[in-house]
Each structure stands twice: as structure tokens, then as C-alpha cells.
C-alpha positions as a LaTeX table, in Angstrom:
\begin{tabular}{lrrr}
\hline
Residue & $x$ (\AA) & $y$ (\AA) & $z$ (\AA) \\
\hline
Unk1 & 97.30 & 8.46 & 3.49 \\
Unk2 & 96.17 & 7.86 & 7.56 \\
Unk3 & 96.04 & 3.95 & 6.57 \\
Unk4 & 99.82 & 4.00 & 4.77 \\
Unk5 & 100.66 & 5.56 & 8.31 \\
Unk6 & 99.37 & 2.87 & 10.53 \\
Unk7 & 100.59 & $-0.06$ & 8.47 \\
Unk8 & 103.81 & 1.23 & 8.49 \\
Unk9 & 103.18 & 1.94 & 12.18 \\
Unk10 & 101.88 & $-1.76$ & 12.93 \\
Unk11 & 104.36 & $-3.25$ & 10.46 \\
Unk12 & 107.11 & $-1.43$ & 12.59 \\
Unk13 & 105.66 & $-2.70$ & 15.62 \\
Unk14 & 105.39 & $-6.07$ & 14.32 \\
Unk15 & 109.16 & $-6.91$ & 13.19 \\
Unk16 & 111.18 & $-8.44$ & 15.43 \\
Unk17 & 114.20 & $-6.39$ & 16.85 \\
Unk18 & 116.51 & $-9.39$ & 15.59 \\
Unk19 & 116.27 & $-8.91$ & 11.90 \\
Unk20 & 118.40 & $-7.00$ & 9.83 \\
Unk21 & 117.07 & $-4.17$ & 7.83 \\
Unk22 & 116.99 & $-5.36$ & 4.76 \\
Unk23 & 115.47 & $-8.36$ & 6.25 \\
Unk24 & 112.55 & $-5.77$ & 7.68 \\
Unk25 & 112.60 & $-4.28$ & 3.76 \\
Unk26 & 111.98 & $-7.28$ & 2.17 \\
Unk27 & 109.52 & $-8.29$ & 4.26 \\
Unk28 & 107.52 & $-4.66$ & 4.67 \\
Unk29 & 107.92 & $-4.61$ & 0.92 \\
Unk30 & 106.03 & $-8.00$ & 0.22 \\
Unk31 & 103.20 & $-6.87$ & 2.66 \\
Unk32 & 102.90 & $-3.39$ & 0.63 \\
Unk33 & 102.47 & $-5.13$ & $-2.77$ \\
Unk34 & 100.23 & $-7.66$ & $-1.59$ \\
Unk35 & 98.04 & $-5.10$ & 0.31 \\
Unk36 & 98.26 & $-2.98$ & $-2.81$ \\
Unk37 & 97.69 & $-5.84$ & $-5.11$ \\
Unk38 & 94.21 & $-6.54$ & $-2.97$ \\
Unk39 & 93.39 & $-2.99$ & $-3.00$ \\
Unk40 & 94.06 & $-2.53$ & $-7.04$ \\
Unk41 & 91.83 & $-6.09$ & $-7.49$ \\
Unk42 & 88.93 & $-4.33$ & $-6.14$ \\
Unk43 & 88.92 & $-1.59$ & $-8.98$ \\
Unk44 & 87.70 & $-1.28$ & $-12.08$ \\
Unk45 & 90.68 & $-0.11$ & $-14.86$ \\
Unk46 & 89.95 & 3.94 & $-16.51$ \\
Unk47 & 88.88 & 3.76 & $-19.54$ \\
Unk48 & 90.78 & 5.77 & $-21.92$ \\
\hline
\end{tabular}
């Protein structure tokens, strides 16, 4: 949970004050699913 916190902390820090928020949303949301897609790679699937 600490890690969602300071991405969305850096990621705040790191848009520029010029773009609109759904600009910012767009963009945050790309970075979340491609951090999430990396982090999902790296596991194996449950087997059920």
C-alpha cells in the first residue's frame, strides 16, 4: 500500500501545473497499468 502512496505522491509531483485533469488522469492511469502490468508479469497465475 506505502508504494501506491508514493507513486501517486511522485506522479503528483511530476505533472505539470498546465494540464487539465483529465489530461493528469489519462496520463496517471497509463503509468498505473503499465506499472501493474510489470508487477503482474513477474507472477506466476493460482492454480485452481
Amino acid at each position: 500500500m506505502n508504494k501506491m502512496k508514493n507513486f501517486k505522491r511522485r506522479f503528483s509531483l511530476s505533472v505539470p501545473r498546465t494540464e487539465t485533469i483529465e489530461e493528469s488522469l489519462t496520463e496517471f492511469t497509463e503509468q498505473f497499468n503499465q506499472l501493474n502490468n510489470q508487477r503482474n508479469e513477474g507472477e506466476e497465475p493460482w492454480a485452481g
